[in-house]
N, C-alpha and C positions, 0 to 999 in steps of 0.2 A: 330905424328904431329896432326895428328883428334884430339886424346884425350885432347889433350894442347889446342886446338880450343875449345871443347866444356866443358871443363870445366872454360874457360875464361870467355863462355857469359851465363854460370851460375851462375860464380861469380855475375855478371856483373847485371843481374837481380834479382838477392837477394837484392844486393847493392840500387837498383834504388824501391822495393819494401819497402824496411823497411826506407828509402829519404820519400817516396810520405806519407809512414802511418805518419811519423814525422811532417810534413806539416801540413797533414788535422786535428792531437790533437794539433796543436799549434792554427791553425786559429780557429777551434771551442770552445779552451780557451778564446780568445779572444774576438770571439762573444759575447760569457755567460757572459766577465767583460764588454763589451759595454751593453747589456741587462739590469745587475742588474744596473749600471749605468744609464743609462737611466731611471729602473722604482725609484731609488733613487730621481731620480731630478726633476719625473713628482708629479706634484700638487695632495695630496690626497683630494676626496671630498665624504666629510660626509653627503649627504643630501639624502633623499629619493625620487624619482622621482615615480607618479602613473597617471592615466588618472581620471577625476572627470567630474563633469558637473556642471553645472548653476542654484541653485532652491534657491527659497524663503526661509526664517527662519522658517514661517508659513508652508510650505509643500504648496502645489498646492491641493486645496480642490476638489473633485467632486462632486461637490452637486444631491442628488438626493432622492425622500423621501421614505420611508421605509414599510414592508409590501406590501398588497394590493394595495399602491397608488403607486409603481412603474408600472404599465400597465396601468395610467391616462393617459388621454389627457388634454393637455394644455391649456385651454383657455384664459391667459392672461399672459403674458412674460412682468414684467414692468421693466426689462434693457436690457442694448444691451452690444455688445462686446467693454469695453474700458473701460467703464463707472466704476467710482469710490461708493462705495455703504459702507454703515455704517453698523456694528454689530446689528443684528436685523430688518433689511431693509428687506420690502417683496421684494421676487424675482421672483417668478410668483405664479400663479392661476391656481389649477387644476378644471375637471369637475364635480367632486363627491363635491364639495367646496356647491355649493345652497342644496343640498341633506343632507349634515349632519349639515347644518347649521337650516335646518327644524327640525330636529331629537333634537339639542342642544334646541330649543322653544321648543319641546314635552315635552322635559326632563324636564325642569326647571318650566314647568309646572304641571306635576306628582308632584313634589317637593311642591310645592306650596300648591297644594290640600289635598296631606300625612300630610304637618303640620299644616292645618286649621283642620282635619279631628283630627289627635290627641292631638288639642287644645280645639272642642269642647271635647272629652272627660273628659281631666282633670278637666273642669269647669265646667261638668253636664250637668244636667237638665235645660231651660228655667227656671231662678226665677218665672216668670209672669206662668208659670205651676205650678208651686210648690205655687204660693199665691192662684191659683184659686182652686187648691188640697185643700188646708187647709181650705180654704173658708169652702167646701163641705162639709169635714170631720166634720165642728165647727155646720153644718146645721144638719149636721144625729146624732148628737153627742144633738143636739137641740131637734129630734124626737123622740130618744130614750127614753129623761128624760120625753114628754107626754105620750109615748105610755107606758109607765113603771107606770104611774101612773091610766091610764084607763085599764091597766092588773088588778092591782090591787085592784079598785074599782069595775070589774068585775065578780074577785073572791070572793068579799064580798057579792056580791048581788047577787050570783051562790047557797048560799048555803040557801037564803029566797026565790029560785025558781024567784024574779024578773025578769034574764033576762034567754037567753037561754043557751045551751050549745052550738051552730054554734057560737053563739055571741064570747063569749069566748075564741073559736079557732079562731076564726079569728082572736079580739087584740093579741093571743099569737105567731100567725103566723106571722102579719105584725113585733109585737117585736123581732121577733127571728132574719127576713128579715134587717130591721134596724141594730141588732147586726152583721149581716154577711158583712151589706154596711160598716161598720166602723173599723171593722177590714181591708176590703180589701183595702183601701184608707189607712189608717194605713199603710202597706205594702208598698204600691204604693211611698207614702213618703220617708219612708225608701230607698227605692232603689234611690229615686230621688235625696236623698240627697248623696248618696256613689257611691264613682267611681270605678268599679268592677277592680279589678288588670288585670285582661286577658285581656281586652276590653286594657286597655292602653298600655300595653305590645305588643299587635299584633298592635296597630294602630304605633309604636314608631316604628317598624322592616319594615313596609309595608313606613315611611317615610327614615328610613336608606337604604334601597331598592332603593327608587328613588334618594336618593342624589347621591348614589353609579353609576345608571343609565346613571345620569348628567354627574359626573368626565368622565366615560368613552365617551360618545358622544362628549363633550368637547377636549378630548385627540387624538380622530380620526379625531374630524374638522382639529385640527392642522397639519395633514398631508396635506389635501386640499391646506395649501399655504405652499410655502418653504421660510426662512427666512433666512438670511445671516449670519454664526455662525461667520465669523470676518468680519473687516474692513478690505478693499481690492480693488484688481479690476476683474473685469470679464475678465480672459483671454481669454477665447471662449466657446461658444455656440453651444451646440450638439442640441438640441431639441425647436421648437419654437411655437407659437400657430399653433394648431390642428393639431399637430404632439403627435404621442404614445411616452409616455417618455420610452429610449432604455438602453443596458444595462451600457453604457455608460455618463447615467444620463442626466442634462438639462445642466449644464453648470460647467467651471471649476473656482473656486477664489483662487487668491492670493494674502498675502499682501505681496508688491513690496519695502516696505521702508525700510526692512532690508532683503540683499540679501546674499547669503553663495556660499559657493564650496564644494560641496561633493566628496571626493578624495575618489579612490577607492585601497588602499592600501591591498601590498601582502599579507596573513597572517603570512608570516615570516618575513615583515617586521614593522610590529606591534608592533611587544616589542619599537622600538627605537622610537617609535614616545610618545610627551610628549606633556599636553596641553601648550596652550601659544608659542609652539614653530615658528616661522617664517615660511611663506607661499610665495610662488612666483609661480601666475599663470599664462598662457598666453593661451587666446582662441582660439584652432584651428584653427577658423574661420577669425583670423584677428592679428596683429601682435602688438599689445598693450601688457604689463606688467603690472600687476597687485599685489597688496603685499596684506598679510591677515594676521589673526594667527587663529590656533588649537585651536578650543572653547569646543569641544567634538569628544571620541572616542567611537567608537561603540563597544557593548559588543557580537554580533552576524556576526558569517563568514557565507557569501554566495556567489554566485557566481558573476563573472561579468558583469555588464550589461551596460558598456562603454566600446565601442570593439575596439581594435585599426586596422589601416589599412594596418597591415603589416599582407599580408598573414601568416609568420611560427609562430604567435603568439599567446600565450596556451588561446583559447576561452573557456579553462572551468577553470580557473584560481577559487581562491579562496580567496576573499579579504571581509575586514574590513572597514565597510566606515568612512571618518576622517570627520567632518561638517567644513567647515573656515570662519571664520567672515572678510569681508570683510573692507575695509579702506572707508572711505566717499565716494571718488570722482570713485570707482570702483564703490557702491552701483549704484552711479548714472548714470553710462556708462551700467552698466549689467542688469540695471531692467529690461529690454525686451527684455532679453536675456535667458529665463527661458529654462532649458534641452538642452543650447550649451555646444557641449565638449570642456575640457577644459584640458591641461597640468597643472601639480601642482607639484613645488618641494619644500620639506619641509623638514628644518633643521639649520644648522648652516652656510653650505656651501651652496648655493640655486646656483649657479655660472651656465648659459646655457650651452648647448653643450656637446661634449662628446659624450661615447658610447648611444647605444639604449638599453634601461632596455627591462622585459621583459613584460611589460604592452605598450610598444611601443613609449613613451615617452621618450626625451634623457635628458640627464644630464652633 
């Protein structure tokens, strides 16, 4: 009778064991055809979602001048923070500015003197030297033809003992004296009239010298002011009179009238992104939508430097920045908006909401 008992409720629990297995692969079939169903019916969306920020077309300039005249001081700031300024608008005044402006009048005055210097060369001698030379030379050239004939007349009357022999040396010594003054004036001429090659050749080096002088003194004035390389505005202002310009330069410009979104896309997901393709951003900071398109893709991966605020999200991610040309009436909401972060989804399907990507942005 035991045995009939306990082979009853072993039946009995085999029974109720391979019941419960039968149960649990039917209801988990049937999750799996709710599942695939479900991911059937859910909307696919093709758009790329990244975090981006707010800059200008222009980039946001740092103005600051270069070399030595970065450790200037400023002595004259002629804008302020707001102010709209033209390409080539002085923007301030350093202190070295009166000092090479001195040095540029030195230069240009070497210059000056180098080319009167090897201009009289080329042109010689005073004529009014050279008439008063010939004068002379036409005078001894006069005394020679007497004293030439009272040599002579000398030596006739040398040999009937008439005059003496001192005598004689003497007309043949003044004659000789005259022959020596005529030749050297001769000479004298000569030179007056020729412009010696070396003489014009060192005064021509000693003026290429100082022009060269000038460019340079010229080239370092231009450091002394800083000049505005676009049309823009002055975002803000690090350094102001009689302040040391820092590493962080005098001030920052941007032009504001065409404004972009630089998205900071994964590197994996770079291939899919095509120019022109459709943009839909919305600024962190505020709950406006904004449309754009893909005007340029970047040919360099770095890292990211729009962080999102979900702590478990990869801060050393590796993305591609995409540029987006904003729509008119965006331009004009975001101009003073430069380095707000921004959501960017870019694609076919731009649709809000959804999961959280992994730049922290959802889709």
């Amino acid at each position: 009778m035991q045995s009939k008992r306990t082979a009853w409720f072993v039946g009995a629990a085999i029974i109720a064991i391979v019941l419960i297995v039968a149960f649990r692969e039917r209801l988990g079939l049937a999750s799996e055809q709710k599942q695939k169903v479900a991911s059937d019916s859910a909307p696919k969306i093709d758009s790329i979602s990244a975090l981006g920020r707010v800059e200008p077309a222009s980039r946001i300039r740092r103005i600051s001048p270069w070399g030595a005249a970065r450790s200037s001081v400023i002595t004259q700031l002629h804008v302020a923070q707001g102010d709209l300024v033209k390409a080539g608008q002085l923007l301030a005044t350093l202190d070295t500015h009166n000092r090479l402006l001195a040095d540029v009048q030195m230069a240009e005055a070497s210059v000056v003197t180098a080319a009167a210097r090897l201009k009289k060369i080329e042109s010689g001698v005073d004529p009014a030297l050279i008439e008063a030379k010939t004068i002379q030379l036409r005078a001894i050239e006069s005394r020679i033809q007497l004293l030439k004939k009272e040599l002579n007349r000398a030596k006739r009357l040398i040999q009937s003992k008439a005059i003496s022999e001192e005598k004689i040396d003497r007309d043949q010594f003044q004659f000789d004296d005259a022959i020596h003054s005529k030749n050297r004036l001769t000479k004298e001429l000569a030179a007056m009239s020729t412009v010696r090659e070396v003489d014009r050749n060192v005064a021509a080096a000693e003026l290429k010298s100082a022009q060269a002088a000038l460019v340079m003194t010229r080239t370092l004035l231009k450091t002394s002011q800083l000049l505005a390389p676009i049309s823009g505005t002055v975002l803000f202002v690090h350094a102001r009179e009689g302040e040391t310009i820092g590493e962080r330069g005098i001030l920052e410009l941007a032009d504001l009238s065409h404004m972009q979104v630089v998205a900071e896309v994964f590197e994996a997901d770079i291939e899919r992104i095509q120019l022109n393709m459709k943009a839909r951003i919305r600024i962190v900071s505020g709950e406006h939508v904004y449309w754009g398109r893909v005007v340029e893709i970047g040919r360099l991966v770095g890292r990211q430097r729009v962080l999102s605020v979900d702590p478990v999200s990869d801060v050393d991610a590796r993305v591609v920045e995409v540029r987006i040309d904003l729509d008119p009436e965006a331009v004009k909401a975001l101009s003073g908006l430069s380095n707000a972060r921004a959501e960017v989804f870019i694609g076919a399907d731009i649709q809000g909401g959804g999961t959280k990507t992994r730049s922290g942005a959802r889709r």
